[in-house]
Structure formats: structure tokens, C-alpha cells
N, C-alpha and C positions, 0 to 999 in steps of 0.2 A: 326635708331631704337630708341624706346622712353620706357624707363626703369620704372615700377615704385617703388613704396617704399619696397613692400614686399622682404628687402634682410635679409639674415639669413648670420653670419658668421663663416662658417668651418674651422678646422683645420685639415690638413691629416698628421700623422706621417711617417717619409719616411726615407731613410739616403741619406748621403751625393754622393752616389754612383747611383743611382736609379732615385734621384728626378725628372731630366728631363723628363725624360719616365712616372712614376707618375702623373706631371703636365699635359703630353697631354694626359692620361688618364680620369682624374681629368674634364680636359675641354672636353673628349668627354662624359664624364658622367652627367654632371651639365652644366645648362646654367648660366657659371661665369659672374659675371656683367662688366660691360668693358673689358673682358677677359684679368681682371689683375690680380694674384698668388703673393704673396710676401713669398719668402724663408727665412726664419729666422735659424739660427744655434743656436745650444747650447752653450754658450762660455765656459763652462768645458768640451763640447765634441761635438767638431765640425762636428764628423761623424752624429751625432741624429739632422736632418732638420724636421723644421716643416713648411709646408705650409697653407697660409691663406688664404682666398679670401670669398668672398662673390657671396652667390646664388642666384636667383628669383626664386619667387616663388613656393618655398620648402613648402610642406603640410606635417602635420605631420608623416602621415604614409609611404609617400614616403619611397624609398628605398635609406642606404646611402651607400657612396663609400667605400668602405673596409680603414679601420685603421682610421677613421676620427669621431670629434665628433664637436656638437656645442660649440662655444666658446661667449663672448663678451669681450668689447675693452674697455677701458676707452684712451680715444685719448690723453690728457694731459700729463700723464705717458709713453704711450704704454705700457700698460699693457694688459695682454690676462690672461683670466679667463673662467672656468666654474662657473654656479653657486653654484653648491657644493659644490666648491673649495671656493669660496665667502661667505658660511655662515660658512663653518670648520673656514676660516680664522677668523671670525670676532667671533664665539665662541671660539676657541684658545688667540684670545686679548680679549675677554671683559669676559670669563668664564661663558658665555650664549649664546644664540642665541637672537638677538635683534634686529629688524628690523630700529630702530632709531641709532645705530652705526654709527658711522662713521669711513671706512676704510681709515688711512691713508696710500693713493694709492701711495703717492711719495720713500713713503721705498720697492717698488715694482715693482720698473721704472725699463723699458725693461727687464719684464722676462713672464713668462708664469707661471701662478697658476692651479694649478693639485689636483685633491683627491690623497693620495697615500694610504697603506696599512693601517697605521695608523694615517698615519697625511697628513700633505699636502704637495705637493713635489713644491717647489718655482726653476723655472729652469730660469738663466740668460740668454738672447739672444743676439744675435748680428744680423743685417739684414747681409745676404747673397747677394739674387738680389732680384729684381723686375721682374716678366715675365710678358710683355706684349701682 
């Protein structure tokens, strides 16, 4: 099977009870790229798993998997972000929004960047597994 670039990467919120069953839902709902999931846990609370993976060919209006939202990665870090969460952060350091910022991604190694109610919820991870 020959994959191409169009991948998008989701996150589904899940707990630590459930995930399994989740994932093979996850994979009958999306055509996951190598149908590979990676579980990450909260490390202040191992019960809250978040799963990642990558879709093809996701068009906008498609429809998504219940509890899941788009994310990106910065690979150097492992860091997981929305972009909202991305420019909160960078007006919260720099006291504007500023498209020449530069986020230093390394005070943000292995966790997960979130909008929250007021500010932005920075949640540490740990990887769980890998499902292939």
C-alpha cells in the first residue's frame, strides 16, 4: 500500500481503562497511516491517556472521532500542541501575539500544550505503548 503526504495528526482523549477498545475504534473510524496509535499518559495522572496517530486524507469537513482534536508535533522536543494553544503560549511569553517569536520548545519537552479556561493547560507525558 503506498501512503501519501496528506497526513493530519489527531489526538483522542481516552483513560487509562477504555483505551484499548478506543483504539480499535479510532482504527475502524480513520484510515490510520501504518496503523500505528501511540498512548501517552499524563504523568500527574496516569488514568487521563491520550492517543496520537496520524490520518490520510482527512478533508476538512469530514466528520471526527468523538473526544479528539487536531494537534501538531515538534519531533525534537516531543511536544504536542494545538495551534491556539501555540499562539496563547507565545502571547503569554512575549505579552503579544507575534508571528516572529520564537517558542522555546525545549521548556516543553514531553508534554501536551492545551487552550484551557483561562490560560493554557501544559500537561507532562510519559509514552505508555505503541499499538501497531
Amino acid at each position: 500500500m503506498q501512503y501519501s503526504d496528506n497526513r493530519q495528526l489527531l489526538c483522542t482523549f481516552s483513560t487509562s481503562k477504555d483505551f484499548a477498545q478506543v483504539v480499535e475504534e479510532v482504527r475502524k473510524f480513520y484510515e490510520v497511516y501504518i496503523n500505528r496509535v501511540f498512548a501517552f499518559a499524563n504523568a500527574k495522572n496516569p488514568k487521563e491517556i491520550y492517543l496520537t496517530y496520524n490520518v490520510l486524507n482527512m478533508k476538512k469537513d469530514d466528520p471526527k472521532f468523538s473526544n479528539t482534536i487536531l494537534i501538531h508535533r515538534k519531533k525534537q522536543t516531543n511536544t504536542l500542541y494545538t495551534l491556539n494553544a501555540m499562539n496563547r503560549l507565545i502571547e503569554e511569553e512575549n505579552g503579544c501575539a507575534d508571528r516572529s517569536y520564537m517558542v522555546n520548545w525545549q521548556l516543553y519537552s514531553n508534554s501536551l500544550i492545551l487552550t484551557g479556561d483561562v490560560s493554557i493547560r501544559i500537561i507532562p507525558l510519559v509514552i505508555s505503548t505503541v499499538l501497531d
